[in-house]
C-alpha positions in Angstrom: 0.0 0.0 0.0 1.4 3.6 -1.4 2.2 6.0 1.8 0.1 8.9 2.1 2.2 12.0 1.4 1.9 15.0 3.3 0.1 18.3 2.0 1.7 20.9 0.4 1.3 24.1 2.5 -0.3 26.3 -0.1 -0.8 30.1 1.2 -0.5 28.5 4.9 1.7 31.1 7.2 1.4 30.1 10.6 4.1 28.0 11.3 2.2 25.6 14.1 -0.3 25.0 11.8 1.7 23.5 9.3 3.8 21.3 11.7 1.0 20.2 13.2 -1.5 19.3 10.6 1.2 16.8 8.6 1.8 19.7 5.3 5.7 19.4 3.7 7.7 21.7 5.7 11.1 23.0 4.1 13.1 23.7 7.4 14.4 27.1 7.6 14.7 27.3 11.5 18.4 27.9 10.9 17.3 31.4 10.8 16.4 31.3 14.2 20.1 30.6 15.1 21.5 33.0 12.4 19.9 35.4 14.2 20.9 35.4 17.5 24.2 34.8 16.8 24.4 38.3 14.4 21.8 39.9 17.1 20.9 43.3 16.7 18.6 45.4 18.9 16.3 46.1 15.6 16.5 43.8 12.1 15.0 45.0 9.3 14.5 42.2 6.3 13.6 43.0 2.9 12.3 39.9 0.5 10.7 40.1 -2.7 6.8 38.9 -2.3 5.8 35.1 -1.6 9.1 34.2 -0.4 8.7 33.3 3.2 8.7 36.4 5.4 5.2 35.8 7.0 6.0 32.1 7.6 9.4 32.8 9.4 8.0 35.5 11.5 6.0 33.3 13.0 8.3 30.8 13.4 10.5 33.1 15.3 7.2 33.9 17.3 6.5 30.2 17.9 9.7 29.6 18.9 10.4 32.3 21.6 7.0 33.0 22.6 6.4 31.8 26.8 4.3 28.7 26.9 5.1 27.1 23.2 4.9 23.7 22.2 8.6 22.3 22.1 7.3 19.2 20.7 7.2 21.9 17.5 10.2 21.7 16.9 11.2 18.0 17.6 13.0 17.3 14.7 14.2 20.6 13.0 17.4 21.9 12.5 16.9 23.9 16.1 16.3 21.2 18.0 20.1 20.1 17.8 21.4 23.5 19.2 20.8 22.0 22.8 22.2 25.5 24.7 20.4 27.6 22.5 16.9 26.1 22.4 17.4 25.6 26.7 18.5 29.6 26.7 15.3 30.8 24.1 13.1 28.8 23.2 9.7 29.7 25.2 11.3 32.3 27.2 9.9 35.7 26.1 6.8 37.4 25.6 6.5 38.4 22.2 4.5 41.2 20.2 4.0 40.1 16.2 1.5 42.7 14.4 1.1 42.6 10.3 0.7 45.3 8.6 -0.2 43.8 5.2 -4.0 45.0 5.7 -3.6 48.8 6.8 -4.9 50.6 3.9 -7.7 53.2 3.1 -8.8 55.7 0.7 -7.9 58.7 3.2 -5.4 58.9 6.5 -7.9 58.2 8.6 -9.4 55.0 7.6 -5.6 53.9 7.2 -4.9 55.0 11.2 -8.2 53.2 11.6 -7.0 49.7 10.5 -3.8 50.5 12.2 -5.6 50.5 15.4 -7.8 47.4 15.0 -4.7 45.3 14.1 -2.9 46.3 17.2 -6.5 46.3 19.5 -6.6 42.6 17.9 -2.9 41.7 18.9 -3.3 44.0 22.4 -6.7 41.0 22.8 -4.4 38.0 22.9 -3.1 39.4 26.1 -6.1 40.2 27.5 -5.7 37.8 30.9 -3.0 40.8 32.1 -6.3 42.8 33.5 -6.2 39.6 35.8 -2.3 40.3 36.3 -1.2 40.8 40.4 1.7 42.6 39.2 0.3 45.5 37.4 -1.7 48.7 39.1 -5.2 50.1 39.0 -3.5 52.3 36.3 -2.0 50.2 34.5 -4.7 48.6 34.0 -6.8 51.3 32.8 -4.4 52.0 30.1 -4.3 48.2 29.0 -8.3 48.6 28.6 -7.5 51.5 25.7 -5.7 49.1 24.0 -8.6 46.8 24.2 -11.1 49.5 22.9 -11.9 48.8 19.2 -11.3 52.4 18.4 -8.2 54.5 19.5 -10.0 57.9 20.3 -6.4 59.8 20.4 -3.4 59.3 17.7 -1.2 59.8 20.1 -2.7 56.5 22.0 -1.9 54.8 18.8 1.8 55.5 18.3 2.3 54.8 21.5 0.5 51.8 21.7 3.1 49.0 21.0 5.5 50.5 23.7 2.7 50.7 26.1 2.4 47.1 25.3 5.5 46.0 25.5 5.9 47.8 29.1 2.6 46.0 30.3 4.0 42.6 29.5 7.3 43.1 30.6 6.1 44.3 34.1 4.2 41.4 34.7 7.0 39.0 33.1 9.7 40.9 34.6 11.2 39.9 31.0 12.2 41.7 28.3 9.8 41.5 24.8 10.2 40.8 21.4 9.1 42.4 18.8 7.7 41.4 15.1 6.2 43.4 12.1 5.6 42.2 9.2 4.8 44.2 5.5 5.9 47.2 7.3 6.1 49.5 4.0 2.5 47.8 2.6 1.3 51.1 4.5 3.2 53.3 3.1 2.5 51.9 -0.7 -1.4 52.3 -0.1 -1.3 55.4 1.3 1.1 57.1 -1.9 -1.2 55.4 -4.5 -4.1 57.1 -2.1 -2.6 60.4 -1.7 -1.7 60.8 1.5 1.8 59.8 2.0 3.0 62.1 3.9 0.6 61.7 6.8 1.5 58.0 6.9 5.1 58.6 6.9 4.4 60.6 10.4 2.4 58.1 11.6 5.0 55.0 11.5 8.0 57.1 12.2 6.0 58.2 15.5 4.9 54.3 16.1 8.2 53.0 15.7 10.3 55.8 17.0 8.3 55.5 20.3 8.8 51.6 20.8 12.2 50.7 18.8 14.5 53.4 20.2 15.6 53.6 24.2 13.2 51.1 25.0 14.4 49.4 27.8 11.2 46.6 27.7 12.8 45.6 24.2 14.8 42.7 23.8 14.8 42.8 19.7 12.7 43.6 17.4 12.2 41.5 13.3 11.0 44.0 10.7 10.2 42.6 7.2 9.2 44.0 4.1 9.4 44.1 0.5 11.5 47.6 0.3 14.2 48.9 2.0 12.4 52.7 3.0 15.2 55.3 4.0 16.1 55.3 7.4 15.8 59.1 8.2 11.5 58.6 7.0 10.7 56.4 9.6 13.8 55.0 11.2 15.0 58.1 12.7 17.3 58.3 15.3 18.0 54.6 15.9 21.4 53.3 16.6 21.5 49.6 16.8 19.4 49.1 13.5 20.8 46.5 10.9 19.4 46.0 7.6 19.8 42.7 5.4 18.8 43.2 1.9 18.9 40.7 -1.1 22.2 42.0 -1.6 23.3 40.6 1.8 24.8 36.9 2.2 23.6 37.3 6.0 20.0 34.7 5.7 20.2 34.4 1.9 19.2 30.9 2.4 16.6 31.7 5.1 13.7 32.9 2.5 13.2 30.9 -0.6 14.1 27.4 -1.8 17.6 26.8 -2.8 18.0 24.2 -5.9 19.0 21.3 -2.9 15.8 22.0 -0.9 13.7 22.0 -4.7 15.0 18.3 -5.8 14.6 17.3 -2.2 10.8 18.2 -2.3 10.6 16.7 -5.9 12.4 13.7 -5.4 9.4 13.0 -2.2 7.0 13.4 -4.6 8.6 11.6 -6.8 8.4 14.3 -9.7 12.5 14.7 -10.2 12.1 14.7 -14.2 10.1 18.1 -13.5 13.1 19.8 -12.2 14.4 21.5 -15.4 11.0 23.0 -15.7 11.1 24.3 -12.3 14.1 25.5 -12.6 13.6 27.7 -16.1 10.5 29.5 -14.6 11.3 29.6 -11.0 14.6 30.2 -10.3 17.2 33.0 -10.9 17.2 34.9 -8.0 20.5 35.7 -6.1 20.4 36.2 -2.5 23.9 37.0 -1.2 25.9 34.1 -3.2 23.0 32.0 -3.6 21.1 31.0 -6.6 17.0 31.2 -5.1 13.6 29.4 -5.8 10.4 31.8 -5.4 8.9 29.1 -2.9 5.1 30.1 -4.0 5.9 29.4 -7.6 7.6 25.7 -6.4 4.6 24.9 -4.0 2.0 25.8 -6.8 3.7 24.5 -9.3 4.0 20.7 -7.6 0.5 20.6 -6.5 -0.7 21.6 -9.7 1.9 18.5 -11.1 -0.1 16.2 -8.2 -3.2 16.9 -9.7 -1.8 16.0 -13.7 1.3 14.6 -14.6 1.1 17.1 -17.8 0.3 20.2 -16.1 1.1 23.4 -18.2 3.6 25.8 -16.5 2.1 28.5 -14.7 2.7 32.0 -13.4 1.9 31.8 -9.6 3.6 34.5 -8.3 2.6 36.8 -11.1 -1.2 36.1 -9.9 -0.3 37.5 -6.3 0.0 40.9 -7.0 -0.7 43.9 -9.1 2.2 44.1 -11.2 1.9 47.8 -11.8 4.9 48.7 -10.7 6.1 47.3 -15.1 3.6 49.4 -15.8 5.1 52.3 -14.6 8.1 51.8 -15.7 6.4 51.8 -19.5 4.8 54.8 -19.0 7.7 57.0 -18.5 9.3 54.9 -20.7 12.4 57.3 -23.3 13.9 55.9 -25.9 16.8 54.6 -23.8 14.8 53.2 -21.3 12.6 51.3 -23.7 15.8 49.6 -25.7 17.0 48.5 -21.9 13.9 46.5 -21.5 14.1 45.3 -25.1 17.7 44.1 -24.1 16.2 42.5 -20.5 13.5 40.6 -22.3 15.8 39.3 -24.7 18.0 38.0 -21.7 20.8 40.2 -21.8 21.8 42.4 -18.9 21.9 46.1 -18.3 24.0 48.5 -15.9 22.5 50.5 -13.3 23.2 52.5 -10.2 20.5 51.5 -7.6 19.6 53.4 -4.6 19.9 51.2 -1.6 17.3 53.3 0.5 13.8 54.5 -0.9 11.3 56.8 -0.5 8.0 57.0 -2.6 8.4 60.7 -3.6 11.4 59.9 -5.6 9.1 58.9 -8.2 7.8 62.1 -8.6 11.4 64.0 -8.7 11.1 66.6 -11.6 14.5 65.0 -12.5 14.2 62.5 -14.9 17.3 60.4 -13.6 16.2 60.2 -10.0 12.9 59.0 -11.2 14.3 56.4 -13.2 16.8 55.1 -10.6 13.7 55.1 -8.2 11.9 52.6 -10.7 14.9 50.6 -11.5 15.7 50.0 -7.9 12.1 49.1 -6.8 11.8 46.4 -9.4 15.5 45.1 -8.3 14.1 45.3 -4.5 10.7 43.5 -5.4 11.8 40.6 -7.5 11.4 41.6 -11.0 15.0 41.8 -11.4 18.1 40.0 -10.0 21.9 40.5 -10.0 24.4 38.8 -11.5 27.6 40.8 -10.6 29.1 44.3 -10.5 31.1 46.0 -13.2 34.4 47.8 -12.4 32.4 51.3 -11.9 30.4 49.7 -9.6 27.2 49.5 -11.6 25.5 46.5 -10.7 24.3 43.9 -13.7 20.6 43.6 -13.5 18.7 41.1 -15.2 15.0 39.2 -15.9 15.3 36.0 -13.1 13.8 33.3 -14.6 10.5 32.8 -17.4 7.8 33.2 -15.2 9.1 37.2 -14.2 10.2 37.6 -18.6 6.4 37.0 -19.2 4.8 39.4 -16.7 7.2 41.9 -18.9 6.0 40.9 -21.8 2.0 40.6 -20.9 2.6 44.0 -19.5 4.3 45.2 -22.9 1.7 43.7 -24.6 -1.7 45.0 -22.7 0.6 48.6 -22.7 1.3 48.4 -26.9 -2.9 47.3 -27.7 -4.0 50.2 -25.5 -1.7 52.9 -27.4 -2.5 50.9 -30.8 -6.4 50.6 -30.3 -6.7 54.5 -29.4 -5.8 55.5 -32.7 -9.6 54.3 -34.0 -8.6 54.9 -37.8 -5.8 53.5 -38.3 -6.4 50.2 -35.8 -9.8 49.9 -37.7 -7.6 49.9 -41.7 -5.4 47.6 -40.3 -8.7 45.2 -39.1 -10.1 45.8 -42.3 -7.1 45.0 -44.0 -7.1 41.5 -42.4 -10.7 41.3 -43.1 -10.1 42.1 -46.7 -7.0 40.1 -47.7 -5.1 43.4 -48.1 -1.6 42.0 -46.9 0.2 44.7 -48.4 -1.2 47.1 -45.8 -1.4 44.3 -43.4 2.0 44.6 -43.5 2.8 48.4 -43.6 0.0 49.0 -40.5 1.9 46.1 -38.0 5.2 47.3 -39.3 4.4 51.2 -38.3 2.4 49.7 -35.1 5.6 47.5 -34.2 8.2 50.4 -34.8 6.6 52.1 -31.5 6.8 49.3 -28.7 9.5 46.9 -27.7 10.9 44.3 -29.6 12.9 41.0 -28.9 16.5 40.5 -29.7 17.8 38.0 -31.6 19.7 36.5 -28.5 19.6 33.0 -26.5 16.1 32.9 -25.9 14.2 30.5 -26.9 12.7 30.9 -30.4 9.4 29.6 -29.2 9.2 32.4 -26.5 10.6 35.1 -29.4 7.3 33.7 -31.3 4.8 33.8 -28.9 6.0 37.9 -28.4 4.6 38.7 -31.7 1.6 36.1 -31.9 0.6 38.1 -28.7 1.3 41.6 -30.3 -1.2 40.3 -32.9 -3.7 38.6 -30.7 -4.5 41.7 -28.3 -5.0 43.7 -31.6 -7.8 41.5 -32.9 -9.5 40.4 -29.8 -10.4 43.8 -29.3 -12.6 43.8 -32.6 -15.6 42.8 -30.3 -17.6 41.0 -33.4 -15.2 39.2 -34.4 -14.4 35.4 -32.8 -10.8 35.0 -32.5 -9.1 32.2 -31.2 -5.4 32.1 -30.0 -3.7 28.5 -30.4 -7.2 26.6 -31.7 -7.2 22.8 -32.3 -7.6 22.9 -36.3 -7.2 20.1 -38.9 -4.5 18.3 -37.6 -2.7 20.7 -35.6 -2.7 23.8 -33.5 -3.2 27.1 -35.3 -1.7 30.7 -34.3 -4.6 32.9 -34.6 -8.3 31.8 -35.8 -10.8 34.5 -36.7 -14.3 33.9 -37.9 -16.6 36.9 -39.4 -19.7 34.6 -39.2 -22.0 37.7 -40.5 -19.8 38.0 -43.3 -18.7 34.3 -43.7 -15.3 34.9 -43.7 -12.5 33.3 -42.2 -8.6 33.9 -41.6 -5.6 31.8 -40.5 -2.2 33.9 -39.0 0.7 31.6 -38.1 3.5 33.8 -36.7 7.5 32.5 -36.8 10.5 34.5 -35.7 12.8 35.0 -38.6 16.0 34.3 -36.7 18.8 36.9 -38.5 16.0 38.3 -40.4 15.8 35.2 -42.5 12.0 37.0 -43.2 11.0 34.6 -47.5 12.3 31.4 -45.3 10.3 32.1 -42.0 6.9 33.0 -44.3 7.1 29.8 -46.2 7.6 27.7 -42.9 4.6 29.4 -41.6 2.7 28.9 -44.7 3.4 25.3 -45.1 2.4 24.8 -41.7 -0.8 25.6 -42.0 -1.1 23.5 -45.2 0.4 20.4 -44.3 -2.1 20.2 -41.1 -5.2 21.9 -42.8 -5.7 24.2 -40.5 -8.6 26.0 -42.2 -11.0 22.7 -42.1 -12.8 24.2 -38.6 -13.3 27.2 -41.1 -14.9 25.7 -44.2 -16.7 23.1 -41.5 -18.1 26.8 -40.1 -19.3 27.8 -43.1 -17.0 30.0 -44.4 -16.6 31.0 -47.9 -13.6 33.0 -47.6 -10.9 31.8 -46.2 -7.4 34.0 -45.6 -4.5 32.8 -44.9 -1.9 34.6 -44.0 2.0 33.6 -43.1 4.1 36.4 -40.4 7.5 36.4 -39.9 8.6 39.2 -37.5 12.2 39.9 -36.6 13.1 43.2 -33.9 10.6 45.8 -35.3 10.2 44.8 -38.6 7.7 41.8 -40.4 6.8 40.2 -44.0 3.7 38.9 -44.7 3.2 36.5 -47.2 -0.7 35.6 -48.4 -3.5 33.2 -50.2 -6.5 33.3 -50.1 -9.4 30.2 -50.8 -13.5 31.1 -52.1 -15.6 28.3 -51.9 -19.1 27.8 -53.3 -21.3 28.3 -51.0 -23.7 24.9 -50.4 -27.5 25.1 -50.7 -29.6 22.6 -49.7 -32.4 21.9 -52.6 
């Protein structure tokens, strides 16, 4: 009888939880001992999204928090450090607030949240009201953290330190102190407008419980950005700051390739690893080469369900992505060539800004702006290093497959908006199609292609230089709203590019794209042509119905295509 493997822990980020409840654990307690051995009063840890912050966090709080479960642990790399886990482990009281959630249209629904997620943290301790150790007034200040609303901001700021003095007096030990998504606030409230008022805010809530407070015993900070110290981390002293740069915990947060073929190999799906590998990895942390741990987790469940599972973009699901969006709108000359070269696989050189504030992004000068956007995407996991050159510009480039394609979707949904706004000339080029007009076809796409970004004739796969263009083409005709067209359509024998059916006008059209590797444009068109004849891909059409059928073979190299064409009439059939 076949054992019964253990879960995968999809989205699950409480750390008990998972241990207890028999999911796959990937043990990264190490951190705990990395930590205390490089303690600082206050660490601050910036990760990309999805790549273990939340988890380890509350590991950390598991594992020092008074009254824990040992038997966690039992097991895990910890539990051999026999001094260490007799010194720590279940020893301190411990404070862990997210602030992933505090967000609002306006400053004070934002300070609002703020509240509820400390009054909901200040709950779990509730049982002090019962404590001998603290006074009548003590107590009457622990009940305003337990009110759902803080009726005074200044109650608010101070409300972590007034905390973390309430359980150290009845402890008589000192706290420890976790945040996690500490600059989610500050994102929501620039995109909201009130940035400034936010900034204020933190700066007053952390300046109040990380700096001289002698309750303290260290504080964890985590987030996605590194924000500059003098915004919110004014004025402290023993404050370190471990970056993706740093080799300090590059293991701690994500999957390295051992812990990947470890997790395959249980599930016995080892011949997926080059998969995983191509989409997933790519990320350097310190000196080591990182898994995106959400991508791997997906990924293998979705490989549990079917043997045959496509690839798919996890971590591209988790967030916005407008952050490549802004980066196209502001997008010179210069700037737009650089991405051409990133998506293409090459590197570029940049000076990045180690410390951030939002309003860089709306410095009047052009290169501060810029440096803001290229540092951000470096910070958040869109782009990775692979070295420094001798002027100490560091080598950026895409990660991995999964990150290339939210590029290119974002280039894509960017070049159909600017293309479809120009009603005339998107509606010729339709009609062109329509028509069997290839000549303008092929003037239209060639004037629409020399304004966006191209790919390179580099490394990359040809198959992913293909599907650039079949997507350029795809968003232009799917936005024709009476038309029915179908990207990648089962057809004859085979799988077509683009299928488009005018069922009012009984016309049809077949477009298979090919990249015309060294502009090799006659040889790519008659591939693409031959293609379609050799697996009839215009049977669904003439089984529709249609009369007309155009067929039409693309070859597209950098900015530039041919288009090669036939075209087929058939008698219409009448039934007598």
């Amino acid at each position: 009888m076949k054992l019964q493997k253990k879960k995968l822990p999809i989205g699950i980020e409480m750390f008990s939880k998972l241990l207890k409840n028999d999911f796959y654990y990937v043990d990264k307690t190490g951190f705990i001992t990395e930590l205390l051995a490089s303690w600082a009063e206050v660490n601050l840890i910036t990760r990309p999204r999805r790549f273990g912050k939340s988890l380890n966090l509350d590991m950390l709080k598991t594992f020092f928090e008074i009254g824990t479960d040992a038997a966690i642990f039992h097991g895990l790399k910890i539990s051999e450090e026999k001094a260490l886990c007799e010194a720590y482990m279940g020893k301190y009281p411990v404070i862990s607030i997210t602030l992933k959630d505090v967000e609002g249209q306006n400053i004070q629904d934002a300070q609002d949240m703020l509240g509820l997620v400390i009054n909901r943290e200040a709950l779990r301790f509730q049982w002090l009201m019962d404590s001998p150790r603290l006074t009548v007034y003590d107590k009457k200040q622990l009940e305003r953290l337990l009110e759902e609303n803080f009726k005074k901001t200044s109650h608010l700021t101070g409300s972590l330190k007034l905390l973390s003095e309430l359980l150290y007096k009845h402890y008589e030990k000192q706290v420890i102190l976790l945040i996690d998504e500490y600059d989610v606030p500050l994102d929501k409230a620039y995109q909201n407008n009130y940035y400034p008022q936010m900034v204020s805010l933190i700066r007053s809530l952390f300046s109040q419980v990380l700096k001289t407070n002698y309750t303290l015993r260290f504080a964890v900070i985590t987030g996605c950005l590194r924000i500059a110290k003098e915004s919110i981390f004014t004025g402290l002293n023993n404050f370190k700051v471990r970056t993706i740069s740093d080799v300090r915990y590059a293991e701690s947060f994500g999957f390295t390739t051992e812990e990947v073929k470890k997790m395959l190999s249980y599930y016995e799906l080892d011949d997926k690893f080059d998969a995983l590998k191509e989409w997933y990895d790519g990320y350097h942390f310190g000196n080591i080469d990182i898994y995106c741990p959400w991508d791997v987790i997906n990924q293998c469940d979705k490989f549990l369900e079917a043997n045959d599972a496509q690839m798919e973009s996890h971590w591209e699901n988790s967030s916005s992505n407008a952050i490549v969006q802004d980066i196209l709108k502001t997008a010179s000359a210069t700037t737009k060539n650089q991405i051409e070269a990133l998506i293409s696989g090459e590197y570029i050189e940049k000076t990045l800004k180690p410390e951030l504030t939002y309003t860089d992004l709306d410095n009047p000068d052009t290169n501060i702006r810029q440096t803001y956007l290229w540092s951000v995407l470096f910070a958040t996991g869109y782009l990775t290093e692979i070295g420094n050159t001798e002027h100490n510009l560091h080598k950026l480039v895409i990660p991995n497959r999964e990150v290339r394609k939210i590029y290119t979707d974002r280039i894509l949904s960017w070049f159909c908006t600017k293309i479809t706004s120009d009603e005339d000339k998107w509606e010729r080029f339709c009609n062109a199609i329509k028509t069997g007009n290839a000549a303008e076809f092929e003037a239209l796409f060639n004037e629409f292609m020399a304004e966006s970004i191209s790919i390179r004739d580099t490394f990359i796969k040809k198959e992913m230089k293909e599907n650039f263009y079949h997507g350029m083409l795809l968003g232009l005709l799917r936005a024709k709203d009476s038309w029915i067209v179908k990207s990648n359509s089962e057809a004859g024998t085979g799988y077509t590019d683009i299928f488009i059916e005018l069922p009012s006008d009984k016309i049809g059209c077949i477009i298979e794209t090919k990249y015309a590797e060294s502009g090799a444009f006659d040889d790519s068109c008659n591939k693409a042509m031959k293609q379609i004849e050799k697996h009839d891909y215009s049977a669904l059409l003439r089984q529709h119905g249609m009369e007309t059928i155009h067929i039409y073979g693309v070859a597209c190299f950098k900015k530039t295509c041919k288009i090669i064409y036939k075209s087929y009439h058939l008698r219409p059939k009448y039934n007598l």
